[in-house]
C-alpha atoms as a printed R data frame, in Angstrom:
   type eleno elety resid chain resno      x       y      z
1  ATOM     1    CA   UNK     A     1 49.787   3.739 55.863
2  ATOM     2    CA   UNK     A     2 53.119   5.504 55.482
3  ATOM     3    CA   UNK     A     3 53.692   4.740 59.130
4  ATOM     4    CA   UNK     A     4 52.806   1.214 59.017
5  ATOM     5    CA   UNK     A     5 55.131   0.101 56.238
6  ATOM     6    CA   UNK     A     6 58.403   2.252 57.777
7  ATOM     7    CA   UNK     A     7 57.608   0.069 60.675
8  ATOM     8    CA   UNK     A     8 57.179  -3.091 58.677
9  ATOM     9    CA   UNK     A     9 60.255  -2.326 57.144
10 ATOM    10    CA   UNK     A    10 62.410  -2.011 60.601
11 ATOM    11    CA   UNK     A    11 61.975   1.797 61.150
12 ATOM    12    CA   UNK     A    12 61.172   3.338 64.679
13 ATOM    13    CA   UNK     A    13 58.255   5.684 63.931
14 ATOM    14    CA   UNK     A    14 56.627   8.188 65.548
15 ATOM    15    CA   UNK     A    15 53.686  10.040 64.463
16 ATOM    16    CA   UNK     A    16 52.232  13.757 65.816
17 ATOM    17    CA   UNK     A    17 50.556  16.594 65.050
18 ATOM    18    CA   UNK     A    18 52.046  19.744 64.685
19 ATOM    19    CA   UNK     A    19 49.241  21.573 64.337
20 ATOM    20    CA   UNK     A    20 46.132  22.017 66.047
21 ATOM    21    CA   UNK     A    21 43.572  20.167 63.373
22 ATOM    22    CA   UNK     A    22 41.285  22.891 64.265
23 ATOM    23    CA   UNK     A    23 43.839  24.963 61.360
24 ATOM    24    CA   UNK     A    24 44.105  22.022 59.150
25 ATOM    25    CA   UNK     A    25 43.430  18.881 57.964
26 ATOM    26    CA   UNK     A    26 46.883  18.245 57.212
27 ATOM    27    CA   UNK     A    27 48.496  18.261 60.477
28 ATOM    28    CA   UNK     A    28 50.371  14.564 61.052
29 ATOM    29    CA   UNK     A    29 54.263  14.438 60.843
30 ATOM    30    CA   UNK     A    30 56.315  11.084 60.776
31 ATOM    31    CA   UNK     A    31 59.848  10.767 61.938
32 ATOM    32    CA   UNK     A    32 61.159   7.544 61.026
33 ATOM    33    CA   UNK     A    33 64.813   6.355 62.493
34 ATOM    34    CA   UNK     A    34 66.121   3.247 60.651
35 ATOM    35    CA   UNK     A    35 66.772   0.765 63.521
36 ATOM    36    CA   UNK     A    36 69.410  -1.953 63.123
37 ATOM    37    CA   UNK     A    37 66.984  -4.189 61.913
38 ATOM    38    CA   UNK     A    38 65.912  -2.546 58.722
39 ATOM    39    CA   UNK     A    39 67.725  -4.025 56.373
40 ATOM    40    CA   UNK     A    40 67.339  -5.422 52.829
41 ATOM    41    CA   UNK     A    41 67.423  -8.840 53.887
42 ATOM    42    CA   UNK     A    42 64.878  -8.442 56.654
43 ATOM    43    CA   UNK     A    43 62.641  -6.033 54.518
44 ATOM    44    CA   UNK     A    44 62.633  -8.710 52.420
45 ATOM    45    CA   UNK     A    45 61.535 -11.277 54.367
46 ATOM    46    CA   UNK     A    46 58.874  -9.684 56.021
47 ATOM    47    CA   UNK     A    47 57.054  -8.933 53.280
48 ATOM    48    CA   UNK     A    48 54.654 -11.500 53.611
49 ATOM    49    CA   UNK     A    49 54.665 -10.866 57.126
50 ATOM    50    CA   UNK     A    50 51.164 -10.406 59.102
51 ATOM    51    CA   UNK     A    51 51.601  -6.099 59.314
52 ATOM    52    CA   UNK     A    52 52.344  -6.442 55.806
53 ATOM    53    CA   UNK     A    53 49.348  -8.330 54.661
54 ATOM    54    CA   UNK     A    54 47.045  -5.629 56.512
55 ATOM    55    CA   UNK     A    55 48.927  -3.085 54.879
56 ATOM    56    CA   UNK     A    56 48.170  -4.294 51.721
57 ATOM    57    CA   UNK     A    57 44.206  -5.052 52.507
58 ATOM    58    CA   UNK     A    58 44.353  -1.576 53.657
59 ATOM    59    CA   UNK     A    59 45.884  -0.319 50.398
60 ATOM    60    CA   UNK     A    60 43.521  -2.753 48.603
61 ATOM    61    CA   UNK     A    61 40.499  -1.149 50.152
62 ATOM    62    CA   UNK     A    62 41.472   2.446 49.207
63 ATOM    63    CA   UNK     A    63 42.098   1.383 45.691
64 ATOM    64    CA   UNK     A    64 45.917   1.749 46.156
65 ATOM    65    CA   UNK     A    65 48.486   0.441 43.909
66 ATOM    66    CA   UNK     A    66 51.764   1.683 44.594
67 ATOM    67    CA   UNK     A    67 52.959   5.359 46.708
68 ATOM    68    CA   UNK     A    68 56.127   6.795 46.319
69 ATOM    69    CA   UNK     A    69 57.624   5.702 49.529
70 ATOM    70    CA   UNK     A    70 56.796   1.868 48.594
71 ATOM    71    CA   UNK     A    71 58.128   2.448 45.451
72 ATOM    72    CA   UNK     A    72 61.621   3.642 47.098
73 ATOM    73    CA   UNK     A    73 61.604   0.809 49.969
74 ATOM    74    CA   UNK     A    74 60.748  -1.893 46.963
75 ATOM    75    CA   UNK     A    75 57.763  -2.891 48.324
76 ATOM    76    CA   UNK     A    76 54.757  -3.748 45.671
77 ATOM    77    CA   UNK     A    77 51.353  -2.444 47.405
78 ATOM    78    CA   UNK     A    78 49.258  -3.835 45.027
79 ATOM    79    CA   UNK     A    79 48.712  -5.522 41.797
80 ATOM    80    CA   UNK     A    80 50.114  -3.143 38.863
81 ATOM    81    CA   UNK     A    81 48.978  -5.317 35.838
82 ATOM    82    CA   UNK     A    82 46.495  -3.277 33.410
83 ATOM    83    CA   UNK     A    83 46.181  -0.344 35.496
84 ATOM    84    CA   UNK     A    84 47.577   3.329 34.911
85 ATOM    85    CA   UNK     A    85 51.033   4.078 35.612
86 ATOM    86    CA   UNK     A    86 51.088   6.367 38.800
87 ATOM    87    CA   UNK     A    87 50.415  10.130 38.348
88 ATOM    88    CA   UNK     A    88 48.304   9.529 35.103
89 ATOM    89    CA   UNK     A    89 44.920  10.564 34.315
90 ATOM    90    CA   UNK     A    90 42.502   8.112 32.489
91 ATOM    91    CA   UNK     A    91 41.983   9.542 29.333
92 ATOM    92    CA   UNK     A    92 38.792  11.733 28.449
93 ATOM    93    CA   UNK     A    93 36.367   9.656 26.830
C-alpha cells in the first residue's frame, strides 16, 4: 500500500527484499525518488484518480483509516468520522 500511494503521488518506487524471507517476515524495502511530477497540484488532482480509488478499496478492505505516510502526503485513506484517533486502544469494557 505504501508503494502504491508514493506512486500515485508522482514518486518512482522500487520495492525489494533485503533479506532472504526465509529470516523474516519483514524483509521489503521501498526507495521512493520524487519525480518532477509529484507535486502538490498534481497530488491533488489525482486523488480521485483510478490507482487511487483501488488504494482506498484496498485500505477499505483491511479496515484502514489513515497511516502515517498518508497522513504526511495529505491524502485521506478512509472515512475518519466516529472512529478512534490513530494509535488508540478502544477502551476496556
Amino acid at each position: 500500500m505504501r508503494g502504491m500511494l508514493l506512486e500515485e503521488m508522482g514518486y518512482n518506487v522500487d520495492i525489494f527484499e533485503f533479506i532472504g524471507g526465509e529470516h523474516t517476515a519483514k524483509n521489503c524495502m521501498l526507495t521512493a525518488t520524487r519525480s518532477a511530477r509529484a507535486s502538490k497540484d498534481i497530488g491533488a488532482l489525482r486523488m480521485e484518480s483510478k490507482g487511487m480509488t483501488e488504494l482506498k478499496a484496498l485500505a477499505n478492505m483491511h479496515g484502514i483509516k489513515r497511516t502515517k505516510l498518508a497522513d504526511l502526503l495529505g491524502v485521506q485513506l478512509g472515512d475518519t468520522k466516529g472512529g478512534l484517533r490513530a494509535g488508540r486502544m478502544p477502551p476496556k469494557q
